[in-house]
C-alpha angles and dihedrals in degrees: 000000000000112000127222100260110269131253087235129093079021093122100121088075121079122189116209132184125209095257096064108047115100110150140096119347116271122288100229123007126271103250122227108285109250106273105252101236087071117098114270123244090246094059095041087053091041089238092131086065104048116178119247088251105052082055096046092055096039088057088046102048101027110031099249130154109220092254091057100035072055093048092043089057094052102044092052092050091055090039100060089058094047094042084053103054087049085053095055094042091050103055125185087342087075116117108175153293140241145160126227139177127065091279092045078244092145121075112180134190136195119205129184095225122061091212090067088065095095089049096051087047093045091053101057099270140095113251120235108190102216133191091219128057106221088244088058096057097042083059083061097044088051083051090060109049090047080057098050134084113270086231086049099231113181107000102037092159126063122160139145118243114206098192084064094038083223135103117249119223102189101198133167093244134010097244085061098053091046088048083057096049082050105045095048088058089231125143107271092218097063084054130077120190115217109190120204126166081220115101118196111240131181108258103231126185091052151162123179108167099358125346126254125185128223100227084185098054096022076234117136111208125155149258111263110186123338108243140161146217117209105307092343116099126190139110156279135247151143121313094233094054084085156310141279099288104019109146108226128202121207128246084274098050087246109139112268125171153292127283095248094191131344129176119199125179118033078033142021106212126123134168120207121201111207123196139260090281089068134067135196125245131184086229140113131192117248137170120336086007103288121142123244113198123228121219110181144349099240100155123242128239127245107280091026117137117255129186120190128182127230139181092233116036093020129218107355127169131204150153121294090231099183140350127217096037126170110217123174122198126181094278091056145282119323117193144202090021116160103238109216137180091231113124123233138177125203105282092052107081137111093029125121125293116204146183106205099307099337122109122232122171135308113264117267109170159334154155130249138027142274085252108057089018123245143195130270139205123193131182104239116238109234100060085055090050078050101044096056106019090251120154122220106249094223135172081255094048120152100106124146110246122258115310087008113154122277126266126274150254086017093051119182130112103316139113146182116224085033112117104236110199115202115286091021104137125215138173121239123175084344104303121108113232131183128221116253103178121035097244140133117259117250121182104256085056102078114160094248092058102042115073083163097076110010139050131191126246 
């Protein structure tokens, strides 16, 4: 099993407090707090209105009373937006952001530079001072897995984790993730080598909302997220599920549709058209089999709560542990996949993974079980919309597809069904704004009336 990262060797991170900075002036200027008339980020994400099932499984996997399953949902919501105007204050001396607490109460933020930590604390998070600028690392982390096996063999996990400030090699024995370190040419101080006997798969033979079938491959996988392109409806999955041309079959052997495009591996993203006898919802199946809609795809920081749903262990919830992750499993390397702490047995992959009603990516991968617990990886959703032009069917649908015109009657740069990362800048009604929170556009979101995910310049 993969373990949640120590407390200890974490000594290039310091946590101050307001009361004990005295130093040089700030780095960039604290900006004018949202007036407090806008909607708030947990109402745009839905958060303030969580489903039964999501709270139920939040009491039952993490602990949580409802209040603060409740509380939890709320303060990650306003967190992320928080979390994203830092970042893009912060620039390339960002080095990260996570939640932490029961209730998620706590943001924090590492910078590189000491003089930034007015500005963090002005802007509604603690301050961690880091070594290493996130970008830094990443670049690391990109050294690695250039160094390492395309099966993976000996070090199939490689991440950085930004509460260490340090890169993780998880490797199988000690002597191959040194042989890693060594063979990349990085500084061995800026890695840490985890070793665990447990070696991430793809979970084949899968359902995660409802079931489908591969006629082509006699494989059963399951349905991510509904989405469109242009008139064509149909839905995403994982990469693995089957290839360009594969014929599917729904939950109920009815014939379904064709695999239109599928990567695996250096990704693990598929979408699938169905015919004419199938339509898209924005629904997923949760648990005893109620749907929860999804209304957007705004990603979720680093410690926030997410719930997936699978055919052979149900409706579970967990932690996000760490983003961007390189994960190779026998049929070669997979990047950029999201690590969680949510269990899975074979026969869950490839379902949706949410954070309150946000979609996140469809399941990949993992190792353990939902009785001694385990580690999952799953392939985010927007870089699979972007990949293949594909729009987020959502409660608030509506949206033009990829590179559609503007709105009117504001007019300007932006879109809705275009994947804005954080600090992406668009025009809207002639104001620039910058992207506070990754998601994909819909139509109620325009920049003017979403202080949640975007600020003006």
């Amino acid at each position: 099993m993969v373990h949640r990262s120590a407390g200890a060797g974490c000594v290039a991170l310091t946590v101050l407090g307001a009361l004990v900075l005295a130093g040089p002036p700030a780095a960039v200027a604290a900006e004018p707090p949202v007036p407090t008339t806008a909607t708030s980020a947990a109402e745009t994400l839905g958060a303030h209105q969580p489903s039964a099932d999501v709270l139920r499984a939040l009491r039952r996997d993490l602990g949580l009373t409802e209040a603060q399953a409740r509380t939890r949902l709320v303060n990650e919501a306003e967190a992320g937006t928080r979390a994203g105007r830092l970042q893009n204050a912060l620039g390339e001396r960002f080095a990260g952001a996570w939640l932490h607490g029961a209730t998620s109460a706590d943001l924090t933020v590492a910078t590189t530079d000491v003089a930034d930590v007015p500005v963090i604390e002005a802007g509604g998070a603690k301050a961690a001072v880091a070594k290493n600028a996130l970008a830094e690392l990443r670049a690391v982390r990109a050294k690695l897995d250039a160094a390492a096996r395309p099966d993976g063999l000996g070090t199939p996990v490689r991440y950085v984790d930004i509460r260490a400030n340090r890169v993780t090699v998880q490797a199988t024995s000690r002597s191959a993730g040194n042989a890693l370190v060594a063979a990349s040419g990085v500084d061995r101080k800026l890695v840490r080598v985890k070793v665990s006997a447990n070696r991430p798969h793809a979970l084949y033979d899968i359902r995660g909302g409802d079931a489908f079938h591969n006629l082509d491959e006699q494989a059963r996988c399951s349905v991510g997220f509904s989405v469109t392109s242009g008139q064509e409806q149909g839905f995403a999955t994982a990469g693995h599920c089957g290839r360009p041309g594969n014929r599917t079959a729904g939950y109920n052997r009815v014939d379904q549709g064709t695999f239109r495009a599928s990567t695996f591996p250096g990704r693990d993203m598929a979408w699938v058209r169905v015919n004419n006898d199938w339509t898209a919802t924005p629904n997923i199946k949760a648990a005893g089999g109620n749907n929860l809609q999804i209304n957007g795809s705004v990603q979720a920081l680093v410690g926030a709560a997410v719930c997936r749903s699978g055919s052979t262990s149900g409706w579970r919830c967990g932690r996000i542990e760490q983003h961007d992750t390189s994960v190779s499993y026998d049929e070669g390397t997979i990047h950029g996949v999201t690590e969680t702490t949510v269990c899975a047995e074979s026969g869950d992959s490839g379902g949706p993974v949410v954070a309150s009603t946000q979609a996140q990516g469809v399941l990949s991968g993992g190792s353990g079980d939902c009785t001694t617990g385990g580690t999952t990886y799953y392939q985010p959703i927007n870089p699979l919309l972007q990949a293949y032009g594909l729009v987020l069917t959502t409660s608030t649908s509506g949206t033009a597809a990829p590179g559609g015109a503007p709105q009117e009657p504001a007019g300007g740069t932006w879109a809705p069904g275009q994947v804005y990362g954080v600090g992406s800048t668009v025009t809207y009604g002639g104001v620039t704004y910058e992207c506070l929170q990754a998601h994909q556009a819909q139509t109620p979101w325009q920049p003017a009336g979403t202080p949640a995910l975007w600020q003006r310049r």
